[in-house]
C-alpha positions in Angstrom: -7.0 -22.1 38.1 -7.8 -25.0 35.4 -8.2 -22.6 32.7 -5.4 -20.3 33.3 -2.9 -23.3 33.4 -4.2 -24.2 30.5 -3.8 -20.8 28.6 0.1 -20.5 29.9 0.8 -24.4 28.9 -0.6 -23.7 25.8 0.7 -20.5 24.6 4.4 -22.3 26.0 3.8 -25.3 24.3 3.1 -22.9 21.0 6.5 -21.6 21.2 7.7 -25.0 20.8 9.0 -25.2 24.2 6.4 -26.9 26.3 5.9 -26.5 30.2 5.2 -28.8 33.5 5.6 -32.2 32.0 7.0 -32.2 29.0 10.0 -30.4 30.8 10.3 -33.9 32.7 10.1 -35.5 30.1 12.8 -34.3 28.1 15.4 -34.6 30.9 15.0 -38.4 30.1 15.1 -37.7 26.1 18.3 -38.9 24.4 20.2 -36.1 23.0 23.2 -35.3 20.0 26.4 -36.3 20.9 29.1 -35.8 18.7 32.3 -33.8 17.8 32.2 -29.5 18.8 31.7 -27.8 15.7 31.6 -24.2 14.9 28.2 -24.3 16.0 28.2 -26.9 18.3 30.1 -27.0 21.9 29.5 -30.4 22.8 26.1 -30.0 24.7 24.3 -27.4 22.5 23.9 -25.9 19.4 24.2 -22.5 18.7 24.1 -19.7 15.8 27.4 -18.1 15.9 25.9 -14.7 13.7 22.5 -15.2 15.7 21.5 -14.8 19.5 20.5 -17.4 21.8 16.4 -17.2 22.5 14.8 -15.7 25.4 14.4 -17.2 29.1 11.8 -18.1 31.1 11.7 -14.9 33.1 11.1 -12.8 29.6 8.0 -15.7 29.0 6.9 -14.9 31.7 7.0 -11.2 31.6 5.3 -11.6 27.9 2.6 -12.9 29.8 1.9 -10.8 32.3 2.0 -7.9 29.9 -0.6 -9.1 27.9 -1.4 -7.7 24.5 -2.7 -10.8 22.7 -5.2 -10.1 20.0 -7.7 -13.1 20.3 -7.9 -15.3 16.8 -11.7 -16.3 15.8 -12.4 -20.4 16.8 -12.7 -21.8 13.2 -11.9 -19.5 9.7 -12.2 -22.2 7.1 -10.2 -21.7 4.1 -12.2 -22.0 0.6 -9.9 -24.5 -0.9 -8.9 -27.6 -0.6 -6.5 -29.7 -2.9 -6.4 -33.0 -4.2 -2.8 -33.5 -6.0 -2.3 -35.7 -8.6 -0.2 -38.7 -8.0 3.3 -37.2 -9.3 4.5 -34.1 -11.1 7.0 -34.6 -14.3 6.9 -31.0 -15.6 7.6 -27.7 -14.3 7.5 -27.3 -9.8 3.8 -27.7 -8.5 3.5 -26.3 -4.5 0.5 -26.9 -2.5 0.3 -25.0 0.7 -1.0 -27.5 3.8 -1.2 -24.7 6.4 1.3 -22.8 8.7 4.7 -24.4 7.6 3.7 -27.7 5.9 4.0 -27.4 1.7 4.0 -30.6 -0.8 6.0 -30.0 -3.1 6.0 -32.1 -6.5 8.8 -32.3 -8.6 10.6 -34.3 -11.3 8.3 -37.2 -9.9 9.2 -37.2 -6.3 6.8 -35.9 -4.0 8.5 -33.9 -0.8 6.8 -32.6 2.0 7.6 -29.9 4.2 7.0 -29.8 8.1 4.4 -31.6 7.8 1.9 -31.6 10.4 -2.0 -32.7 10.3 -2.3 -33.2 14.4 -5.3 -30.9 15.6 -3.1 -28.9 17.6 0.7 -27.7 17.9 1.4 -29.1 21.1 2.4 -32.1 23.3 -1.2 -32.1 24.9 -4.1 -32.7 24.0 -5.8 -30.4 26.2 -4.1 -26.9 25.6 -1.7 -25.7 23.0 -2.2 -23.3 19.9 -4.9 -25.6 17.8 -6.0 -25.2 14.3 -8.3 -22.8 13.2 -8.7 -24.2 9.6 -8.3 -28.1 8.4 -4.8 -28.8 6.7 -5.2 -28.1 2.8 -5.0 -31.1 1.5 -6.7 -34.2 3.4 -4.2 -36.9 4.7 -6.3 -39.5 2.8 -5.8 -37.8 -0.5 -2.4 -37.3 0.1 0.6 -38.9 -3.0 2.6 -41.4 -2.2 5.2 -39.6 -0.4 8.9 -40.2 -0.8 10.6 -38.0 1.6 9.6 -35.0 4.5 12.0 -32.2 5.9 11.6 -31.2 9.1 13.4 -28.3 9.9 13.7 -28.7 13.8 12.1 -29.7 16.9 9.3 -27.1 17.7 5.7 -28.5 17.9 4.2 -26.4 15.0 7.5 -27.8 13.1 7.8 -31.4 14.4 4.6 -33.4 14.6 5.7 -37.1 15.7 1.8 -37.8 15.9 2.0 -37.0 11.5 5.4 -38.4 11.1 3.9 -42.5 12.5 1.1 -41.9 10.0 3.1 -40.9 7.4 5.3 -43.7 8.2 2.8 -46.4 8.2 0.8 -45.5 5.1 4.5 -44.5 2.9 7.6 -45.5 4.8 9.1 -41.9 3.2 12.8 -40.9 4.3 13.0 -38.0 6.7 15.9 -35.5 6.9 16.1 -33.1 9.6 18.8 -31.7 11.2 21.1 -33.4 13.7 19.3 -34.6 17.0 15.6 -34.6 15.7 15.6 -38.0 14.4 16.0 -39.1 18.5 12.6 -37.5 18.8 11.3 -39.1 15.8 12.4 -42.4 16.9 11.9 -42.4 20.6 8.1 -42.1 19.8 8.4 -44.6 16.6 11.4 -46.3 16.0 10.1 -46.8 12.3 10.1 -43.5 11.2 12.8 -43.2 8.8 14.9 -40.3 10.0 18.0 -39.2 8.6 19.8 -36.5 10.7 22.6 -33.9 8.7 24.8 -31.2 9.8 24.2 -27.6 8.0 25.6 -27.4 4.9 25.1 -31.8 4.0 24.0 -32.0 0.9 21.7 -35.1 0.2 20.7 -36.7 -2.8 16.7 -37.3 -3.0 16.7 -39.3 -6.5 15.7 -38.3 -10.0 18.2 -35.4 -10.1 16.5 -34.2 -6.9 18.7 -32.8 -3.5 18.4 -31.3 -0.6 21.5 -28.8 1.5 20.6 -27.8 5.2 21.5 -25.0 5.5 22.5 -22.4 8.4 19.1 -20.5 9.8 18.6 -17.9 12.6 16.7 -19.9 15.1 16.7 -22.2 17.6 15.0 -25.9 19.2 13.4 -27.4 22.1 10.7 -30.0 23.3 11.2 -29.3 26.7 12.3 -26.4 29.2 15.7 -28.8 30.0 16.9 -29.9 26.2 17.3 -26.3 24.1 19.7 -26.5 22.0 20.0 -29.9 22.0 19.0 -30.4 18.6 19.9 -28.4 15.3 17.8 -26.5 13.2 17.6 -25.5 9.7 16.5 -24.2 6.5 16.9 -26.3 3.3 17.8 -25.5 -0.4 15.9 -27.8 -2.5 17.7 -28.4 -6.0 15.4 -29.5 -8.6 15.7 -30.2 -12.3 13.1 -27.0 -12.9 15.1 -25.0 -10.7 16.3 -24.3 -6.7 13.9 -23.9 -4.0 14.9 -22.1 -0.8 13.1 -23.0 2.4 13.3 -21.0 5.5 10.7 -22.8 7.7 11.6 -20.5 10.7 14.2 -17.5 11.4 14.7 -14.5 12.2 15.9 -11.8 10.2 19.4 -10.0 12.1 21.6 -8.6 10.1 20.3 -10.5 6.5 23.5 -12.4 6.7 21.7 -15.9 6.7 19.8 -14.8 3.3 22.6 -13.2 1.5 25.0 -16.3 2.4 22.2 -18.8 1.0 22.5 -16.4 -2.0 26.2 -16.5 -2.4 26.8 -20.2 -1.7 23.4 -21.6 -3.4 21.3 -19.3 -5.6 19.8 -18.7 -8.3 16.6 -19.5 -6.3 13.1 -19.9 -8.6 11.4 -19.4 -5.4 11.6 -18.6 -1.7 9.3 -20.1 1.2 9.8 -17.4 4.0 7.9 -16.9 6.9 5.6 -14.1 7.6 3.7 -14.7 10.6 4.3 -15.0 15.0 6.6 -11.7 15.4 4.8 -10.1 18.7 6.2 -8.6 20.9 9.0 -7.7 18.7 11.2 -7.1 22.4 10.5 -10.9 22.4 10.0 -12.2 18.9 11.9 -10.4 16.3 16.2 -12.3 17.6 14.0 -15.9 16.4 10.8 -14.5 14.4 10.7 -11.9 11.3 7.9 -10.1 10.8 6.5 -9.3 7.5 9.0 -6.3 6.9 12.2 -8.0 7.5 10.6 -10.7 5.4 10.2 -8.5 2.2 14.1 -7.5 3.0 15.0 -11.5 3.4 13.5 -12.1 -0.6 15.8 -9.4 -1.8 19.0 -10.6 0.2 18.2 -14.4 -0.8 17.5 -12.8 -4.7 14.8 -15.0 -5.3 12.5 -14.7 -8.5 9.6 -14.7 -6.2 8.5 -15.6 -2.5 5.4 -17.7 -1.0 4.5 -16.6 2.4 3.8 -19.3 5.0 4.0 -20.0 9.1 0.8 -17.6 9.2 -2.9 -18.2 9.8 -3.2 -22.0 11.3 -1.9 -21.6 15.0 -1.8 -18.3 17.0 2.0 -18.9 18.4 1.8 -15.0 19.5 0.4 -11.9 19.7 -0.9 -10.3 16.5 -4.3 -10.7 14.7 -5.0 -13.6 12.4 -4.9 -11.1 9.4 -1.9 -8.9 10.5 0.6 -10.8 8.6 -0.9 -10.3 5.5 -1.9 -6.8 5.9 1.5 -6.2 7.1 2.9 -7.9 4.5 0.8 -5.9 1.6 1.9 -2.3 3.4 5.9 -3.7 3.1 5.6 -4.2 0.0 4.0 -1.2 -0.9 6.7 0.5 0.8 9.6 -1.4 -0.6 7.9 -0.8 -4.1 8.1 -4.7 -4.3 4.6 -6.2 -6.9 2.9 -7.8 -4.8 2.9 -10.5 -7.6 6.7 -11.5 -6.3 5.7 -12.6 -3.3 2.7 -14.6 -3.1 0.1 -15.2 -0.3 -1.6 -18.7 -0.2 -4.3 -20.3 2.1 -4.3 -23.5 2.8 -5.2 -26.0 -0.1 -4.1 -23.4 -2.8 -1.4 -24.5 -5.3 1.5 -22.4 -7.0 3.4 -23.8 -9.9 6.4 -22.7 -11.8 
């Protein structure tokens, strides 16, 4: 009974909305409050051209149905990076692993989700855990100046990262509105700065950062979804604008063509690739690797980088699927494989 408790707390947990506990928990958690909003009705957020995610009865179906293609313990990847200290010229990207990037530009060095815990999860007994080490070793690490978190999901949110980043570089944090409560209800040192979609936020040395509107959603807990915002962020840099989607699904396109309309020219595009089975289940929050080949050419991006694949199985498919998938979309979309780009962790990309 031990183990199978385990195995449903963890694959919860890898969701990003945890189980048993944590469900407690989060009733005492202090939440938003502020004015309604066209995506806010003064309890919870929502995506007014999204749809809101699935229930509990649907997990729990998911899991009775079965399906999940079992990931092997430990696949090391053969790089590992050690940055330099700051980045004057041109962009430089170093892939950490699932949705944590450091990205080094115009002498500021911004991280991305980052998370360096052993395992996306609020225990430390269950929950998806790593299968490879983060790319670059926290000890050889820049001094960083600022993270974006993107919302409140474990594999998105590590508090355990955020305190050590905190202690060793005091960086800013900006997340979307209602995180920074998390942040500072486990350490009220971490420097968290919460924003609204569309706030645009000056970084420093001709550096900013725009949340911006992303098909998704948040939890910690089965009692506070919604509570807090998510996003994706454009990142304008002197070398050029970065768009980051850390986490969406695909719909209709309209989040990707908007970002287009409102913010591009993009030099590049982080999108997603990975945790889209059970499409009945995944594909309102998740998109899978064809919808993500559609997403680069609604957001018009030069090129893409594929991440939030091959660290943590969240879902169903194989650790290679993504990337497999991925190669036959663009094969079929007659898209070079060239434009969008597939890392492992500790590999670097620089425009």
């Amino acid at each position: 009974m031990l183990v199978s408790r385990r195995g449903f707390l963890g694959v919860f947990a890898g969701l990003a909305a945890a189980a048993g506990i944590p469900a407690l928990w989060s009733r005492y958690m202090p939440h938003y409050t502020g004015p309604v909003s066209d995506h806010f009705d003064g309890v919870r957020f929502f995506d007014p051209d999204g749809s809101p995610p699935k229930g509990f009865g649907e997990l729990l179906r998911w899991q009775r149905e079965g399906g999940r293609v079992p990931w092997p313990q430990w696949v090391p990847s053969p790089f590992a990076d050690t940055p330099p200290e700051r980045v004057t010229s041109g962009i430089r990207l170093s892939f950490v692993g699932h949705a944590s990037w450091l990205i080094q530009v115009a002498g500021m060095n911004i991280l991305v989700d980052p998370v360096w815990s052993e395992r996306a999860s609020p225990f430390a007994f269950a929950g998806p855990k790593r299968v490879n080490d983060p790319g670059i070793a926290f000890e050889k690490l820049p001094s960083i100046d600022a993270a974006l978190v993107s919302h409140g999901h474990y594999d998105h949110l590590d508090v355990v990262t955020l305190s050590r980043l905190q202690a060793r570089f005091s960086p800013r944090v900006i997340t979307p509105l209602g995180n920074d409560l998390t942040m500072k209800a486990h350490n009220s040192a971490i420097r968290a700065n919460a924003f609204d979609w569309d706030d645009r936020i000056e970084l420093g040395h001709g550096v900013a950062v725009t949340l911006v509107p992303t098909r998704h959603w948040s939890a910690r807990g089965l009692l506070d979804r919604n509570k807090a915002l998510w996003a994706s962020f454009v990142l304008e840099t002197p070398a050029g604008k970065i768009y980051i989607v850390c986490d969406s699904g695909y719909g209709s396109g309209v989040h990707f063509r908007r970002a287009r309309e409102k913010h591009g020219p993009f030099r590049a595009a982080i999108l997603p690739i990975g945790a889209y089975e059970p499409r009945w289940f995944m594909g309102d929050q998740h998109m899978n690797p064809e919808e993500a080949v559609k997403a680069l050419a609604d957001c018009g991006a030069e090129r893409a980088l594929a991440h939030h694949h091959g660290t943590f199985q969240l879902t169903n498919e194989a650790i290679d699927a993504p990337v497999k998938d991925l190669a036959a979309a663009l094969k079929a979309a007659d898209v070079s494989h060239d434009k969008f780009r597939v890392l492992k962790p500790g590999e670097v990309f620089v425009i």
